[in-house]
C-alpha positions in Angstrom: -15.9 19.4 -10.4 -12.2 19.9 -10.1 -10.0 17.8 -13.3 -6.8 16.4 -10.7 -3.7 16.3 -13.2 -1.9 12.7 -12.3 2.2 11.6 -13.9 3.3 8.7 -13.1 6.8 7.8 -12.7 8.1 4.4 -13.2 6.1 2.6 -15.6 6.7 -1.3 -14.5 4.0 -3.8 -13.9 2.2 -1.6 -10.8 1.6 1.4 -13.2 -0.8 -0.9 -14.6 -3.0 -0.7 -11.6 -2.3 3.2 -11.2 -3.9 3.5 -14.9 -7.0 1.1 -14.4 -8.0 3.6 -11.3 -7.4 7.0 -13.4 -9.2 5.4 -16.2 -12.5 5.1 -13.6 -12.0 8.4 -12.6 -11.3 9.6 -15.8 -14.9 10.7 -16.3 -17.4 11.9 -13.6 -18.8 9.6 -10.8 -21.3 9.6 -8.5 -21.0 11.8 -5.3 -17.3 12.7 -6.7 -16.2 16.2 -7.0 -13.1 15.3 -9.2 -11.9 13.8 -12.4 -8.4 12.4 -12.7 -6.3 13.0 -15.9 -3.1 11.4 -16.6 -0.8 14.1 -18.5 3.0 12.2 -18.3 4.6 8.9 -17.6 8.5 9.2 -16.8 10.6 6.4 -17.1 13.9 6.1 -18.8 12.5 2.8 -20.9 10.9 3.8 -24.0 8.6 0.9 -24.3 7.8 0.3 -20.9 6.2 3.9 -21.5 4.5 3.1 -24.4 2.9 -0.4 -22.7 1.4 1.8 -19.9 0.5 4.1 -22.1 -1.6 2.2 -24.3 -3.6 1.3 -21.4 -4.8 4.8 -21.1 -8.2 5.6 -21.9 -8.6 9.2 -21.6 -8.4 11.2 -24.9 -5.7 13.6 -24.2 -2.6 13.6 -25.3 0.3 11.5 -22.8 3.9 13.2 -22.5 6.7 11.4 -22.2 10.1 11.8 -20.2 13.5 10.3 -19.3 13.7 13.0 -15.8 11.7 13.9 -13.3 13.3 17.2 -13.0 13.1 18.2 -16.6 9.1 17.2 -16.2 8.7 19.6 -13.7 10.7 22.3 -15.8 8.0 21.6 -18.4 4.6 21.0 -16.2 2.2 21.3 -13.4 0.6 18.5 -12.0 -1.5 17.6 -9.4 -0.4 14.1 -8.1 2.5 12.2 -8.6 2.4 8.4 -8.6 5.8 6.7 -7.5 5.9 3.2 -8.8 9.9 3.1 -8.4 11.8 0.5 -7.1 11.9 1.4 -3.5 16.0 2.8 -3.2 14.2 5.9 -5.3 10.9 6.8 -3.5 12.6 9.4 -1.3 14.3 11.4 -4.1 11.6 11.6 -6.5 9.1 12.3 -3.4 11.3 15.3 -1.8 11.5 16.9 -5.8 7.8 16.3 -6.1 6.8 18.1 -2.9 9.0 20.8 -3.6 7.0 21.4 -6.8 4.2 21.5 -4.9 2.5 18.5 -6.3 0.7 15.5 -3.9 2.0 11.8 -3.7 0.9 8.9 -4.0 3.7 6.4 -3.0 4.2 2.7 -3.6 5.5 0.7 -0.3 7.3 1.2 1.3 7.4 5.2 1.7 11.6 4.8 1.8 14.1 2.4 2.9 15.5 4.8 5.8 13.5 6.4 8.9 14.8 9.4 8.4 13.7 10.1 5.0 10.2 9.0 5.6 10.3 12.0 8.7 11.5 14.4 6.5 9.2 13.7 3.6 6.2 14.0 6.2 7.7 17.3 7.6 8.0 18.3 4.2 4.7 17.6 3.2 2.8 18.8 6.4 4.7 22.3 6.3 3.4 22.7 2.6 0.0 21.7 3.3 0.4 18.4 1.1 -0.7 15.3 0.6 1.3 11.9 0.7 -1.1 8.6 0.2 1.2 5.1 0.5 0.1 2.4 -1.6 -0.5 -0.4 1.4 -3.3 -1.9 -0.7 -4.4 -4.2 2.0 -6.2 -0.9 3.7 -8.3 -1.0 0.1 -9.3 -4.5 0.4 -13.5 -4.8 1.1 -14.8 -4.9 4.7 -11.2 -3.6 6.3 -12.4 0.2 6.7 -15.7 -1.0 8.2 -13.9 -3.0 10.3 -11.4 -0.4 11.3 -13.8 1.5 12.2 -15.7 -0.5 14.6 -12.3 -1.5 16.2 -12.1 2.1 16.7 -15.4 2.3 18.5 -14.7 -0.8 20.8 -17.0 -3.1 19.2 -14.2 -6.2 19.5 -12.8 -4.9 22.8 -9.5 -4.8 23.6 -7.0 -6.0 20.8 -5.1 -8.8 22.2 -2.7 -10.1 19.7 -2.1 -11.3 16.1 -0.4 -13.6 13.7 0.1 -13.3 10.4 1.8 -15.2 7.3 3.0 -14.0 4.1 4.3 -16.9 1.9 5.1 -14.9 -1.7 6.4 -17.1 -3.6 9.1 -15.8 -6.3 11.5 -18.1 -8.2 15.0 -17.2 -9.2 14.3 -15.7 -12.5 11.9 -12.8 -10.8 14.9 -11.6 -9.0 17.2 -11.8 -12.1 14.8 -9.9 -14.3 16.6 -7.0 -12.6 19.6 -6.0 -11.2 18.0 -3.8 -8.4 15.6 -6.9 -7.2 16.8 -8.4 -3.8 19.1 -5.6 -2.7 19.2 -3.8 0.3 19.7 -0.3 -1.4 16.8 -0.2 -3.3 14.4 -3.1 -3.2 14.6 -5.2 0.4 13.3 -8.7 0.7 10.9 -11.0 1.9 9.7 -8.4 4.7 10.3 -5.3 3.6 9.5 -6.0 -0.1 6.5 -8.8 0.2 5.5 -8.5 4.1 5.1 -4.9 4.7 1.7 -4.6 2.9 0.6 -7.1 5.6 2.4 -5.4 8.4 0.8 -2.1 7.8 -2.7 -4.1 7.8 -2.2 -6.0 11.1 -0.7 -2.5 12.7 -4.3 -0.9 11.7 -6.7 -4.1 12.9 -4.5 -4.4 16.4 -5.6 -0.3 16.8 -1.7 1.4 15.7 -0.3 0.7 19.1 3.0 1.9 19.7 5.6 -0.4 19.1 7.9 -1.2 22.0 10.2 -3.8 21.2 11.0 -6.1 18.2 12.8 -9.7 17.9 13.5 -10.4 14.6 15.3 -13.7 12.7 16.2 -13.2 8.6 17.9 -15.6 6.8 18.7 -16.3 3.1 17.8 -20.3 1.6 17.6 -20.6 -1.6 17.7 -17.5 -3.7 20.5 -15.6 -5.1 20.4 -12.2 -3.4 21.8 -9.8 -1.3 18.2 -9.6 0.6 16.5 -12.5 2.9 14.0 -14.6 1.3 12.9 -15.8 5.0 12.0 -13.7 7.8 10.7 -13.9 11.6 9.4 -11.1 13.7 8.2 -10.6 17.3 6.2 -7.2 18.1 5.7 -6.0 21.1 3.4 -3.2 21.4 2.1 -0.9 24.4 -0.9 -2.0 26.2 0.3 -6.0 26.0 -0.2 -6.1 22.6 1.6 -8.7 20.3 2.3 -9.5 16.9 3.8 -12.6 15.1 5.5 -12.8 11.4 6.6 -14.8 8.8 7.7 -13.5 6.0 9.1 -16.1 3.1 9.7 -16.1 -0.9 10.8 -19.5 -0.4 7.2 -21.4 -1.6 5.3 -21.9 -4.8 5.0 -19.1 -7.4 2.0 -20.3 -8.3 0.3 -20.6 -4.9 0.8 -16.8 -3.2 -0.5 -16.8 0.3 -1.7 -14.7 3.2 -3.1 -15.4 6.4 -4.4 -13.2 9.4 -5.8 -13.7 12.5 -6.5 -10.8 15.3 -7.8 -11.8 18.6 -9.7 -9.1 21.0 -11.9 -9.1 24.0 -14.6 -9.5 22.5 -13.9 -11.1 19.2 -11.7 -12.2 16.5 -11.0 -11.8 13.0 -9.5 -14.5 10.7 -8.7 -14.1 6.9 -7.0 -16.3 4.1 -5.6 -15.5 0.4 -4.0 -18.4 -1.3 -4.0 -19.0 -4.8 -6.3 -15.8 -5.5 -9.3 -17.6 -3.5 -10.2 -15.4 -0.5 -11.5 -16.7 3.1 -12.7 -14.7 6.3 -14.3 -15.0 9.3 -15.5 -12.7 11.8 -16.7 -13.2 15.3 -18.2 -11.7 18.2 -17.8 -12.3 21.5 -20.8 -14.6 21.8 -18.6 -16.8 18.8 -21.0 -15.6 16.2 -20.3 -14.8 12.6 -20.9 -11.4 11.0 -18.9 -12.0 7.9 -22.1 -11.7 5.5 -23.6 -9.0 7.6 -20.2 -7.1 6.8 -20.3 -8.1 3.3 -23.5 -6.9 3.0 -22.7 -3.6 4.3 -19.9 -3.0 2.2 -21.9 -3.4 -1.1 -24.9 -1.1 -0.1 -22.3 1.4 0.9 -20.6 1.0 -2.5 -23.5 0.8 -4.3 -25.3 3.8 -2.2 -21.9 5.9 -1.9 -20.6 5.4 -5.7 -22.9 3.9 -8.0 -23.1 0.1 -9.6 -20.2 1.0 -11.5 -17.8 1.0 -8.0 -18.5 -2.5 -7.5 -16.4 -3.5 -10.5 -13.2 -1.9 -8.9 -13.6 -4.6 -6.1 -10.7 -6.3 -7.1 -8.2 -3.0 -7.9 -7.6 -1.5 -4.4 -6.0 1.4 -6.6 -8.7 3.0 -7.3 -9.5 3.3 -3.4 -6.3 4.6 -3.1 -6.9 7.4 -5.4 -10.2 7.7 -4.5 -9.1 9.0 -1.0 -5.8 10.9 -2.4 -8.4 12.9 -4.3 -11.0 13.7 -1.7 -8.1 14.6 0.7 -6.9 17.2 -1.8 -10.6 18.7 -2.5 -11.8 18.1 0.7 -8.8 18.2 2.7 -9.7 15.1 4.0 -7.8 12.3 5.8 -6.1 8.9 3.8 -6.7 6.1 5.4 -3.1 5.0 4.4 -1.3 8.2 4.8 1.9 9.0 5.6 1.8 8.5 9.0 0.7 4.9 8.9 3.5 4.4 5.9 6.1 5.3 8.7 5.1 2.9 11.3 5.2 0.4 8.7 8.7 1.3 7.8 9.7 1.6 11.2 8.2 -2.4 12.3 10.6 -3.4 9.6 13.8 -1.7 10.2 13.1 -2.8 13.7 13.1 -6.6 13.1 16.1 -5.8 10.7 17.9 -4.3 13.4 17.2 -7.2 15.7 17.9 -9.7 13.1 21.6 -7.5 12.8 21.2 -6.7 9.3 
């Protein structure tokens, strides 16, 4: 059993999420050959490291810092979580992989292409690991499916559409000065639709992307970013791929839609308001949505115990899950680097379109 040594840096409201998953893995668990410890939290904000802190439930003691470099002065660890606001990721990645340590990476990987290359060229010539937190991958069902797409169960992919309507009034953007700007946070797409992009990318097979039309605009928030977007993907084999990306709707109503469309199938899916809907098809128009449910919860159960089945509703701890058996196991991630890149890359592509 090897103990994985986690820090986490940047202790907003997503370090939440980070502790919930290292306080399941915290102790052993079925068919796992780790445990996961977490040993720092660095942030510059004394209390926001004492709130995250608090919801630790491992018994060793938590150090705390102000720098990332003066925590690796101090310590080894095993994994560093990156819950910055996006303008940072590729700093505090590049220092963490030149300590030698693995990364687990909030979306997007970087703002720039370039640095999410060199970070994977980094990582790849010092045999590490970066996992990107595209929780959408996490969700129940989507690596079954993934991996029947794989095997040609659907067919061909044809092409998808799918619709991100994030609602965020004015005071979420003005709890910070970073929130809304270009350098380090992004909007509507790159902030609130990339999670979605990444998702569609893996269910239409991660074609290569060919060309991009893209339309952003700003309506009625005040902020450098858009809080309304359009994309148009055009991918190899004829494959397409529509977007709309807003902040512009109710707060209290967040919603997602999807819908794929193969050869021999489709796949349809719905999150508004925290209620989820799905649908899947086969060729002959019949559903398999409970046959895939079922699946999923006999693999949970069988794979990881009762217990798993509570973490259902953190994709987190999927995340980590995967970081960890990569590391032991050397082991793919189902959202590694690689697929954190093309996600990047869709974005900055209906930017460049859009002439921002």
């Amino acid at each position: 059993m090897q103990n994985l040594k986690v820090a986490i840096v940047g202790c907003g409201k997503v370090a939440g999420k980070h502790i919930k998953a290292i306080n399941y893995f915290n102790k052993e668990r079925k068919n796992t050959q780790f445990t996961l410890e977490l040993i720092a939290l660095i942030d510059p904000v004394e209390a926001a490291k004492e709130k995250i802190a608090n919801l630790y439930k491992g018994k060793n003691k938590i150090a705390y810092y102000v720098d990332l470099n003066k925590f690796f002065l101090k310590e080894n660890v095993d994994i560093l979580a990156i819950t910055t606001p996006s303008g940072l990721h590729y700093e505090q990645a590049k220092i963490a992989l030149n300590n030698h340590c693995h990364i687990l990476i909030e979306k997007p990987i970087t703002l720039e292409e370039n640095q999410a290359k060199e970070l994977l060229d980094l990582a790849e010539k010092s045999q590490l690991k970066i996992a990107v937190g595209h929780i959408y991958r996490y969700f129940p069902l989507i690596k079954n499916l993934y991996q029947d797409l794989k095997s040609g169960k659907f067919g061909k992919p044809l092409f998808g559409n799918v619709q991100v309507r994030w609602g965020h009034d004015q005071a979420y953007y003005d709890q910070a000065a970073w929130r809304g700007t270009r350098k380090f946070d992004g909007g509507a797409i790159m902030n609130q639709s990339i999670h979605a992009l990444d998702l569609m990318h893996a269910l239409l097979g991660e074609p290569y992307l060919v060309s991009t039309k893209g339309a952003v605009t700003k309506q009625i928030h005040q902020m450098e970013s858009e809080d309304l977007g359009y994309g148009i993907f055009e991918f190899e084999n004829n494959i397409w791929l529509v977007l709309e990306g807003t902040t512009n709707t109710d707060p209290k109503r967040p919603e997602a839609s999807f819908f794929v469309r193969y050869t021999q199938g489709e796949i349809r899916a719905s999150l508004l308001a925290g209620k989820i809907k799905f649908s899947i098809l086969n060729a002959d128009g019949q559903e398999l949505r409970n046959s895939y449910l079922m699946t999923e919860i006999k693999n949970r159960i069988s794979d990881k115990g009762f217990s798993f089945l509570g973490q259902i509703g953190n994709p987190h701890t999927g995340i980590y899950l995967d970081l960890a058996n990569a590391i032991v196991e050397n082991s793919p991630i189902f959202a590694d680097g690689e697929s954190g890149l093309h996600a990047l890359q869709m974005v900055l592509a209906l930017y460049q379109d859009a002439g921002v």
